[in-house]
C-alpha positions in Angstrom: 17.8 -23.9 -30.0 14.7 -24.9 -31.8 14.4 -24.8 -35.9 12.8 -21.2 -36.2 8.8 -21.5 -37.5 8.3 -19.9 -40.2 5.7 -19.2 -42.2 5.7 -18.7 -46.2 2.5 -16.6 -46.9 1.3 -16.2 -50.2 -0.1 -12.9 -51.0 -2.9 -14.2 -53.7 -5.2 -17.5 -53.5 -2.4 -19.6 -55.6 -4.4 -23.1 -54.4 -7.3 -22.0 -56.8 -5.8 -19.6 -59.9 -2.6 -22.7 -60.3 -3.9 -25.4 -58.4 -3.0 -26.9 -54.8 0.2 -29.0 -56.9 2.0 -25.8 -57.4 1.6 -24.8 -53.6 2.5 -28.1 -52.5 5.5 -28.1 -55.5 6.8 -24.3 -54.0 6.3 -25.7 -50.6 9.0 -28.8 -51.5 11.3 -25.7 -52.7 10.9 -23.6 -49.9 11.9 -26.3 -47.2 14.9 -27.4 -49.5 16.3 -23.9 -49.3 15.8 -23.5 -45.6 16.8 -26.9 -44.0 17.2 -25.4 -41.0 14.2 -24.0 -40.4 10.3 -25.5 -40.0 8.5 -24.2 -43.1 4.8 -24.1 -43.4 3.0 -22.6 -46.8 -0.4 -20.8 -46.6 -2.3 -19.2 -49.4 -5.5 -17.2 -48.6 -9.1 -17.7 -49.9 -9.4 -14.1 -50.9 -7.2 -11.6 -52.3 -5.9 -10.7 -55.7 -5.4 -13.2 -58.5 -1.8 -11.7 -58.9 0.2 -9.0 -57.5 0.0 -6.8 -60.9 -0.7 -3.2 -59.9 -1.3 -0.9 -56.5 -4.6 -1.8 -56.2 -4.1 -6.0 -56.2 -1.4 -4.8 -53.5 -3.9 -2.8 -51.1 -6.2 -6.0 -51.6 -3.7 -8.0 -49.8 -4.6 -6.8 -46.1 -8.1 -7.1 -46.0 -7.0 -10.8 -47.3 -4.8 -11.6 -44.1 -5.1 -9.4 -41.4 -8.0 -12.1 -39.6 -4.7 -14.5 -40.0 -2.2 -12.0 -39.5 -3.9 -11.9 -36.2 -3.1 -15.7 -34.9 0.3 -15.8 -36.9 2.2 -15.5 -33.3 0.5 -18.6 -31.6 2.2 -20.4 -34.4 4.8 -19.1 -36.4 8.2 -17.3 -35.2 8.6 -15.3 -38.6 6.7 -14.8 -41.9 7.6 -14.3 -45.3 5.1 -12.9 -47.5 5.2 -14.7 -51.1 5.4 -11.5 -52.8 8.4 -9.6 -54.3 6.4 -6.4 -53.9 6.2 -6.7 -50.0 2.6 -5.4 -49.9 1.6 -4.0 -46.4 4.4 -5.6 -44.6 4.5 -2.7 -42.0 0.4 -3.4 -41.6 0.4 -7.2 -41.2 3.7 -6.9 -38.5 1.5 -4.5 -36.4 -0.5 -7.0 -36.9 1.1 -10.3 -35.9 3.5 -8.9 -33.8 6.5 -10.9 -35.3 8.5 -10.1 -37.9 7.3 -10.1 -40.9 9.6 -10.3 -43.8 9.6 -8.8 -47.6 11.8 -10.6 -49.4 11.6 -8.3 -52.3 13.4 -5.8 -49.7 16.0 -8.8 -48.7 16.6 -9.7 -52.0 17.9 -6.1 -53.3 20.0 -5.6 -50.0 21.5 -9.1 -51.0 21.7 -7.8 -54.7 24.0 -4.9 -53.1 26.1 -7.1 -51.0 27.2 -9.2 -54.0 27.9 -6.5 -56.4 28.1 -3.2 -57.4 24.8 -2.4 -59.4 21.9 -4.4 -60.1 18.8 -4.9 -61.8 15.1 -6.4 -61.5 13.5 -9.0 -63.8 9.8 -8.6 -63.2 6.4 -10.0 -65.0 4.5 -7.8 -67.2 2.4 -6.1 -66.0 4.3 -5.3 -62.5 3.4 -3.0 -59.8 4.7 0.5 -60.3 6.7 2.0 -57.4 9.7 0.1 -57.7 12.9 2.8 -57.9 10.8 5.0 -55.0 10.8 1.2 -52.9 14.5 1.4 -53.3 15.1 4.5 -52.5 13.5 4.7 -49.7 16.2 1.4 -48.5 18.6 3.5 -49.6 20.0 1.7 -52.5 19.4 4.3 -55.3 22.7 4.7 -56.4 23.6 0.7 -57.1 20.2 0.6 -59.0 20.4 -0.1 -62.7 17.0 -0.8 -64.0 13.7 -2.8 -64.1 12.6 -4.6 -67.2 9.9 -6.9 -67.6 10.6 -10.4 -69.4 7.4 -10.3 -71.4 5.1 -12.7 -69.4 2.5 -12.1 -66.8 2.4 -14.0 -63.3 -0.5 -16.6 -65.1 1.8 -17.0 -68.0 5.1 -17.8 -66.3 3.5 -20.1 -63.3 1.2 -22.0 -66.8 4.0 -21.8 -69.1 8.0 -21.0 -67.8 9.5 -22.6 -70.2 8.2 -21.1 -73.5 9.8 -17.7 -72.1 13.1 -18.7 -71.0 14.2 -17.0 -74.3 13.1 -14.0 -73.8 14.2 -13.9 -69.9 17.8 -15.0 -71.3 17.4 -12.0 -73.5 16.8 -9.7 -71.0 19.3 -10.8 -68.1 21.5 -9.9 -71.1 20.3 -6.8 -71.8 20.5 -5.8 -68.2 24.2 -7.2 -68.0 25.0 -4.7 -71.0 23.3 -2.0 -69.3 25.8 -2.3 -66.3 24.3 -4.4 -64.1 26.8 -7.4 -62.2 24.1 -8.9 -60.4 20.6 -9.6 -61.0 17.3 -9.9 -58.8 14.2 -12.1 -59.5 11.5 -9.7 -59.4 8.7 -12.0 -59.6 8.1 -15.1 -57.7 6.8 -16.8 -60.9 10.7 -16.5 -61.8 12.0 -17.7 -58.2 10.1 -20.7 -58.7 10.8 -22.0 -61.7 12.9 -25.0 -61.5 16.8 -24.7 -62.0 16.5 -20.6 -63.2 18.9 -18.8 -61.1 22.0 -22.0 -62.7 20.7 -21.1 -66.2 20.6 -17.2 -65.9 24.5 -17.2 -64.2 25.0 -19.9 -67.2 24.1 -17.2 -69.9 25.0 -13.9 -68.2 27.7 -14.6 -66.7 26.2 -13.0 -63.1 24.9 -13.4 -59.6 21.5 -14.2 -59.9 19.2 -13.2 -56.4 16.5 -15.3 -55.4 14.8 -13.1 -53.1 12.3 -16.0 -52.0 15.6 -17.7 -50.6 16.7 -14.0 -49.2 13.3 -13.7 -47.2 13.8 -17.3 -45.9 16.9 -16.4 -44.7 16.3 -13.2 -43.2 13.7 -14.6 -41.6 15.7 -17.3 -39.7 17.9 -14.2 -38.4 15.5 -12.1 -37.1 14.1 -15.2 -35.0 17.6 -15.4 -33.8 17.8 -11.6 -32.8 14.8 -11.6 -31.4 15.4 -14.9 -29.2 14.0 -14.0 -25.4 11.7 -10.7 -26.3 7.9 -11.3 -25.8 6.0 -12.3 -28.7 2.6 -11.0 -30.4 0.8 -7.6 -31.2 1.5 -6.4 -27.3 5.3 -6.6 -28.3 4.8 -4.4 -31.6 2.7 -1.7 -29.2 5.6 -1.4 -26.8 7.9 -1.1 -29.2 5.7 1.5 -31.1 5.7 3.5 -27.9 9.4 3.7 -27.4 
């Protein structure tokens, strides 16, 4: 079988807020932790700055739906670059492939590697996270959110002037309860050599969920394998 195509789409314009080096630096990152697989990058000209509230999240459709549209002559799977997993049910109708949130396959990791668990997210993050989870079902494994005291600017300018406080927190969460915790911002995922650092302090399974997207993406390419592709798929399917 062929390497599965997938496609890693960021959910704000990251080329011009943080500058093409970081998209071609998280691009680097994204292929090392999916070998397997062909991995392509795309940020879009429009859209949100950050994903910071319920309104930058509605803004991501209108940002990708023209390119949700073509997604299927290329791509076998996509993740959107976005631990909030704005309009993922939109863009698959859309593309007519799946089309992953890894903020979803993160937590259902969280769950298969321990018993409760809790989300370190930038400040400010969008609300709606405990009705998210349980809506997959997960409410009763669900310790807490807290926010490590940087926004999405901050961490991607800055990471390392806030590893303190992130330390301090993944603590915190530990005491509360928690045996495993989620990145809940890919600012986080993508800082260089976090995940080692956190277990290091915490003494914890630390979730990447950018790595759980990848992956889930590769297996639904895999169960998928034979069914048609693009939107006229997602319609039948709808029907049944």
């Amino acid at each position: 079988m062929t390497a599965p195509r997938i496609l890693y789409q960021l959910a704000s314009p990251l080329h011009r807020t943080a500058g093409p080096e970081v998209v071609d630096r998280r691009l680097r990152m994204l292929r090392g932790w999916a070998p397997s697989a062909n991995v392509a990058i795309n940020a879009p000209e429009t859209g949100p700055g950050a994903i910071e509230s319920a309104a930058d999240a509605a803004m991501v459709f209108p940002a990708l739906r023209e390119a949700a549209a073509d997604w299927a002559e290329c791509y076998d799977a996509v993740v959107i670059g976005c631990f909030s997993d704005p309009v993922v049910d939109a863009l698959t109708e859309v593309a007519g492939i799946p089309v992953i949130g890894p903020g979803e396959a993160g937590m259902l990791a969280a769950v298969q590697l321990g018993a409760r668990f809790s989300v370190l997210s930038s400040d400010p993050t969008p609300p709606g996270l405990r009705r998210r989870i349980r809506g997959i079902g997960i409410e009763g494994s669900f310790v807490s959110e807290v926010t490590v005291g940087g926004s999405v600017a901050d961490l991607n300018r800055d990471p390392d002037t806030h590893l303190p406080g992130i330390v301090a927190q993944a603590r915190a969460c530990v005491e509360a309860g928690a045996d495993v915790l989620v990145l809940g911002c890919f600012a986080l995922s993508f800082i260089p050599g976090l995940p080692g650092k956190l277990t290091e302090a915490v003494g914890v399974s630390i979730v990447n969920p950018v790595i759980a997207g990848l992956k889930a993406a590769e297996a639904a390419v895999l169960y998928r394998a034979g069914l048609p592709r693009g939107p006229a798929n997602t319609k039948i399917r709808s029907a049944e």
